[in-house]
Structures are given as structure tokens and as C-alpha cells.
N, C-alpha and C positions, 0 to 999 in steps of 0.2 A: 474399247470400253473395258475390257475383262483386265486390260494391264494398268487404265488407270485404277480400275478397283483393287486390284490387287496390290497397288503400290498404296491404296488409303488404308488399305486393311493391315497392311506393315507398319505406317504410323500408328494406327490406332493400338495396333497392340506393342508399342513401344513409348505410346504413349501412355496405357494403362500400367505396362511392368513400371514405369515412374512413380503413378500415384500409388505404387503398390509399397516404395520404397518412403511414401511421407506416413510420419507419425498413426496409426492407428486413433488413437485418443484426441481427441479436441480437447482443446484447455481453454481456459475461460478466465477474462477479468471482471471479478470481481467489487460490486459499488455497495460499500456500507457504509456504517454512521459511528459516531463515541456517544457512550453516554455515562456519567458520572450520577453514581447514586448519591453521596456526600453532597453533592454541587446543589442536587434537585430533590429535598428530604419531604416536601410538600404533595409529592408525586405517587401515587400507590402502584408497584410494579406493575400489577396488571393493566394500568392506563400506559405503561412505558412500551409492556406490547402491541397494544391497540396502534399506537402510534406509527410501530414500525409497522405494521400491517399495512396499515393506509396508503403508507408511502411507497409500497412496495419491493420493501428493501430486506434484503434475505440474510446482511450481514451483522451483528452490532459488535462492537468493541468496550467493554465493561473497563471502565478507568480504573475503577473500585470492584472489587471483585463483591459484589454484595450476595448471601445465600438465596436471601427474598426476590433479589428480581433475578437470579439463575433459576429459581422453579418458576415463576412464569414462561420461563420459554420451555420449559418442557410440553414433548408431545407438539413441537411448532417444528417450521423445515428452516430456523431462522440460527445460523450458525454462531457460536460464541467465541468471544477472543479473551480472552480472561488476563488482568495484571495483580501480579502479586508484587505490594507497596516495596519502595527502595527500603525502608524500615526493618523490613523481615529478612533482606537478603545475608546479614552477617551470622545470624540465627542458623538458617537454613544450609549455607556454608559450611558451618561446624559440626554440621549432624543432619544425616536422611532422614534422623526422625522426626525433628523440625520440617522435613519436607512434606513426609509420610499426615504431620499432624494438617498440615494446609488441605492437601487435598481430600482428606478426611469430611473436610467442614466445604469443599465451597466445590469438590468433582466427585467423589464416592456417591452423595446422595442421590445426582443427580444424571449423571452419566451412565449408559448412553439417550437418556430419555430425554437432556437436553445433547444439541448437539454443537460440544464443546472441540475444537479444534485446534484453539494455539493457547499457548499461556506464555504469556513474554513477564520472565522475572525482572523487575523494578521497569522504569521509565523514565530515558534522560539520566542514567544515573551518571554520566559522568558527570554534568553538570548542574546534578541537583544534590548530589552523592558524591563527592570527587574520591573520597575516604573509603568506600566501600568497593573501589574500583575493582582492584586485586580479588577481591572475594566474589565477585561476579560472574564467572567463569564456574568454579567450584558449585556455588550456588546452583546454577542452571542445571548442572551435570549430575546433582544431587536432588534435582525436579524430574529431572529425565530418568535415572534410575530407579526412585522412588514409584513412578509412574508403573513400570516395567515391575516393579514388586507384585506391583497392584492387577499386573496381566493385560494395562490400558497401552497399548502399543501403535494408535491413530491419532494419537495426540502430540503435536510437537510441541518445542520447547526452543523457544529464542528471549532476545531483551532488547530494547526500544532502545536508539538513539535519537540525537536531534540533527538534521543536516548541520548547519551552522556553527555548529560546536565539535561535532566530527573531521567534516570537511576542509581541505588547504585549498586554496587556489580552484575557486568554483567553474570558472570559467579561463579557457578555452578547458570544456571538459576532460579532452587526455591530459591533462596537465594537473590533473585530481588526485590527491592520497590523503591518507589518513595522517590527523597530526600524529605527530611524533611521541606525543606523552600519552598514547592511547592505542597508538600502532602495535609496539612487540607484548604489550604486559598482556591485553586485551582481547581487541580486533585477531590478532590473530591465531590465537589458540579458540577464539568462538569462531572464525573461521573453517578452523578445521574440525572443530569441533558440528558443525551445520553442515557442512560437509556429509560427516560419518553420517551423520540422524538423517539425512534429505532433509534439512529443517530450511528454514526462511530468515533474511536478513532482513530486520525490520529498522523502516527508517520513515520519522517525522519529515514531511516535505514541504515548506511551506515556501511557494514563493514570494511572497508580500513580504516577509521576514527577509529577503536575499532581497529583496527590491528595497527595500527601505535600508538596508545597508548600503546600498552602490546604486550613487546616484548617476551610472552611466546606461544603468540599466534601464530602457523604455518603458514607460507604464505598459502602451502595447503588446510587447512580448510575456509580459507578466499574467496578462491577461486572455492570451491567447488571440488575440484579437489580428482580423485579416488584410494586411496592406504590403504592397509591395517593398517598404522598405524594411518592416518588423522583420529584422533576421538577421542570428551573428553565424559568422565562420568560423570552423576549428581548420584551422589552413593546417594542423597534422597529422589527424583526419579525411581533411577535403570533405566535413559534411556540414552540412548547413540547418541552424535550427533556427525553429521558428515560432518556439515557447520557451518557456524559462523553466517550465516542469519539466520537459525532456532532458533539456540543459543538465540538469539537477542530477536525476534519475542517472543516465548516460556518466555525471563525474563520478557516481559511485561504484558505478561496474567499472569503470578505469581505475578504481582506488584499490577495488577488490584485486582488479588484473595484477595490481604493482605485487600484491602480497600472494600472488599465484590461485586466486579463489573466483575468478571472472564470472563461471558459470553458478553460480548461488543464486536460486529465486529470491526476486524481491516486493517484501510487502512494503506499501504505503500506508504506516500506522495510522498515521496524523496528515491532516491538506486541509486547506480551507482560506476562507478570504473575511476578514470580519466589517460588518455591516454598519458598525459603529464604533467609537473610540472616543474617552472621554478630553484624549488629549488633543490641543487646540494643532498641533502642528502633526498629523495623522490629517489630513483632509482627503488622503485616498482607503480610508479608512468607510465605507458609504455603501449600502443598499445595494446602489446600482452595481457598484463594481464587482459588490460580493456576487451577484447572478449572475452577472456578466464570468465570472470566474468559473462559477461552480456547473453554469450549465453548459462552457465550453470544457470543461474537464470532463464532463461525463459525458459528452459528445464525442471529444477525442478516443474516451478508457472503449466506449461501444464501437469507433470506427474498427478497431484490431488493428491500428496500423503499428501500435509498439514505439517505439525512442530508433532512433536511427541505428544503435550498436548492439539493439536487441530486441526481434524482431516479434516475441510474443510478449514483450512488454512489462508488466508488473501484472505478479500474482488475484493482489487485490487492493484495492484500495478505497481507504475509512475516511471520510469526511469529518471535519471536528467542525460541531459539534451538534449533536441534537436541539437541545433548546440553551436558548439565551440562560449564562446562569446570573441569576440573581446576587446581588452585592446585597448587603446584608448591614453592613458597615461601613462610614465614610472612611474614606484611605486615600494615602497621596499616590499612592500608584494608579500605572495607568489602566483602565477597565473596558474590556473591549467584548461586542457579542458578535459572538462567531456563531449563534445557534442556527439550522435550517427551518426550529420552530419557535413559537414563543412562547412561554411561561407560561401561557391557555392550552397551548397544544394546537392552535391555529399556523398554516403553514405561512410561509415568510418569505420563500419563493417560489413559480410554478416552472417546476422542473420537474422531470420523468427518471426517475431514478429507477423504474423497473425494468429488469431484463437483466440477462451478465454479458457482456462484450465478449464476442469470438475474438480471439489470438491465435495469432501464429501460423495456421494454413490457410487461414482467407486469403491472404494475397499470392501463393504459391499458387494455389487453386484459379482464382482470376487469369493468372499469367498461362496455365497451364490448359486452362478451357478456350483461350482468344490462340494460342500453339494451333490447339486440336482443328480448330472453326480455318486456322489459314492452312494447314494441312489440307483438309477438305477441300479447301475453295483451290487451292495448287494441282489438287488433284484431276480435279475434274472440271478445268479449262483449260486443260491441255490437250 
């Protein structure tokens, strides 16, 4: 008896000097929302709180960096993601006092009493901005400094892309790199640039937008949905997925790997599935599918299983969009609502968006407690 005790008690504490070597800190994925002041001018910022409150959501994502709804969230535990318009980026570029003048007006007043966290200069600007590209870089590094003037040293500083417009070759995901007209000017000096700051690479993700382009892609896998055959192989890899969000996630840490920056956290700006569309050929475009979407993604973000080539997953991730935004004018474009609420501020689907998803040592942990349990049991049935 005393040898088999003694040989549990040499696993146990070789089992503990293990968990002694995983991470100290838990880290956590985070579930937030976007919300556009300009889009919703009918809305009085403090009903924009209330809103998030209800839903239980601790993140919001300011499209518009509006002053009136950054003091409602003061004195809240409801974290800000603030974007400064592609408009301002060649300004700000040319001079830190252009920088200095921003956060003057929309982070001085209100910081740290709201609790403002990222500021991604412009959004999509390659592709909404193509012109301002070059100056992107500059711009950010002249947000960042400005900041550091200011003594604000908890705030980082990145700028939004869009998958689809960044991305080559989606899928088999190692087979992912940045185009080429965006690779050396760009991408890679914010690269390393995100690097230096511990900042985050922020990326819109939308799979409905990948599915609607490539019609080989199953609506199932788009959708997260569970059937034995939903699932592609990256046979250069050898791993197999079983969403199109992973897919996604997973091409860009290979795009990053190509340009030598693999380990960069990544946020998810932008996701979402839209519930309506006024175009007659969108028919997946519907209600169901959006739930079906949004409450398998937040299913998955709280599992903590992470993308198959990264194992605590994305940082956080922002659902687009809060409420339906209102069309104001007829237009021939197409008009689609993506909101989780509606124009009343009534919810639109019943999903649990509270809590933040464990990442990263849940499943080492699992693996390491069923070890410890067949040690014991080897132990002492001998």
C-alpha cells in the first residue's frame, strides 16, 4: 500500500509542477455588439445603454465615434472600441496635433471614467479609401504617440479590415496571404508595427459574404450547423473544419505566418448573418438563418475550443449590428438588416449573449484532470 501511495504521490506532484508551467492568467473571448450613432439619430444615448445592459453584453463597438453616447457609458463596466472616420486619416498622418486634436474631443473628457480600450483608425480603408492607404500606417503611429503624450498607455491602437478584400485564396486556409497590393506598403509595417505595441489585428468576418461568393461552399458549414458530412479538409495541414468562421479566422493567421507575424491577437470587428435583404436573389438572406448563425457563434466563442491553429481563439468578437438601421430614402442598392434589435429596441432574437468564453487552458486543464483521475486509478489497482 505505502508503494502504491507513494508512486500516486510522485504523479501528483508531477502532475502539479505541469499545471504550474500553464499560463497564470486566463484570458477570455469576448461577445460584443456595433453600434452606429449617424445610422440611429432618433435614439438618445442613454436608451443605447439601457439596451446594452439588458442584453448583458459588456462590449460595444462605436462605428461613429460619437462624444454624447461615450459619456453614457461612463461610470458602466461596458468596455469601448472607438473608430476614428477614414476622412481624418490623412489629416492625422501629417501632424500629431491632428491626433492630439481627436482625442481631445472624443478620450480626454472621458477617460478613464469610460472604459475605452481600442481605437481602430479608419474602417475597411482599403476598400472604402484605397487613396489613403499609404498614410494609414503613419496615421495610427501618430494615434499611438499622441496617446503616450497624453500619459494614456492602456489603450491600444489598430485599423479594421475587411476579410474579402484582404484575403487571397480563402480556403484550403494555409494557402491564405495578404493580396499583394496591400501586403509590403501596409499589412506589413502594421504588422510590426502591433507587434511593438502588443496591439490587435482587427478583422471584419463575415461568413455569409464568403458564402455568397463561392457557391461550393454549403450553406451548413456557414452556418455552423451539425452533420456528418458539413466539413472541408486542409490536406496541408491534415485538419479538418467544420465552420466557415474557423476557416476564416485560421486563413489569417496563415497570411500573418507568411509575413512572419503568426502570433498577433486577433479581434473580430465585424460578424453577423442579416435577417432580411431587399434583394429578390439573397433568399438566404432570413430570420431563421440569422439565429441560427449568431447563436451557434456564441456557442462556439463560450465553448473555448478556439480555430484548430489557435488554440485560445480570437481575442473578442463584435456582432454587427445593434438595431436594424433605418433606410431613410429609396435607393437601388441592396438594403439588408443585420440588427440583433429593432428600431423599438425589442429583441429580434432570444440568445444569451452574457458571460465571456474561457480560452485557452480549458481544454489543457480537461486533459490534465482525466491524466491525474487515470494515474490514481493505475495506482491503486495494482
Amino acid at each position: 500500500m505505502s508503494l502504491r501511495f507513494s508512486n500516486f504521490f510522485m504523479s501528483l506532484i508531477f502532475s502539479l509542477y505541469f499545471i504550474s508551467l500553464l499560463p497564470r492568467s486566463t484570458s477570455f473571448s469576448t461577445i460584443g455588439v456595433t453600434y452606429s450613432a449617424a445610422a440611429n439619430t432618433h435614439l438618445p444615448p442613454e436608451h443605447i445603454a439601457t439596451a446594452i445592459n439588458c442584453l448583458n453584453i459588456t462590449s460595444l463597438r462605436l462605428q461613429d465615434s460619437d462624444p454624447n453616447v461615450i459619456r453614457a457609458f461612463t461610470y458602466t463596466n461596458i468596455s469601448l472600441f472607438l473608430t476614428i472616420p477614414n476622412s481624418l486619416v490623412p489629416t492625422i498622418a501629417s501632424n500629431r496635433t491632428n491626433a492630439l486634436r481627436w482625442l481631445y474631443v472624443n478620450v480626454v473628457p472621458f477617460y478613464p471614467r469610460a472604459k475605452i480600450t481600442i481605437i481602430s483608425v479608419g474602417n475597411d480603408i482599403l476598400e472604402v479609401s484605397p487613396e489613403f492607404a499609404e498614410l494609414l500606417v503613419p496615421a495610427i503611429r501618430n494615434v499611438y504617440l499622441a496617446l503616450g503624450d497624453l500619459g494614456i498607455r492602456k489603450i491600444s491602437v489598430s485599423t479594421t479590415f475587411s476579410f474579402i478584400n484582404v484575403i487571397t485564396t480563402p480556403f484550403p486556409p494555409s494557402a491564405a496571404k495578404f493580396q499583394d497590393s496591400s501586403g509590403d506598403n501596409v499589412i506589413l509595417p502594421l504588422l510590426q508595427f502591433l507587434r511593438e505595441t502588443n496591439s490587435s489585428f482587427l478583422m471584419n468576418v463575415y461568413p455569409y459574404n464568403l458564402f455568397r461568393l463561392n457557391s461550393e461552399i454549403p450553406i451548413g458549414i456557414a452556418l455552423f450547423k451539425e452533420h456528418p458530412f458539413n466539413f472541408r479538409d486542409d490536406l496541408t495541414t491534415g485538419v479538418r473544419y467544420h465552420n466557415l468562421f474557423d476557416m476564416m479566422i485560421d486563413a489569417v493567421i496563415s497570411a500573418m505566418a507568411v509575413e512572419g507575424h503568426e502570433d498577433i491577437p486577433i479581434i473580430v470587428s465585424e460578424t453577423g448573418w442579416p435577417s432580411s435583404s431587399t434583394s429578390p436573389y439573397e433568399v438566404d438572406a432570413n430570420i431563421a438563418y440569422a439565429e441560427m448563425y449568431l447563436k451557434a457563434l456564441v456557442g462556439h466563442l463560450k465553448s473555448g475550443l478556439g480555430t484548430p491553429l489557435r488554440m485560445e481563439g480570437v481575442a473578442e468578437t463584435y456582432i454587427y449590428e445593434l438595431f436594424d438601421t433605418e433606410s431613410k430614402q429609396e435607393t437601388k442598392q441592396t438594403i439588408r438588416k443585420w440588427g440583433i434589435l429593432y428600431p423599438n429596441m425589442t429583441r429580434k432574437y432570444n440568445i444569451n449573449f452574457s458571460g465571456s468564453a474561457r480560452i485557452g487552458r480549458s481544454r489543457v486543464m480537461v486533459k490534465l484532470a482525466i491524466g491525474i483521475f487515470l494515474v490514481f486509478v493505475l495506482c491503486f489497482s495494482q
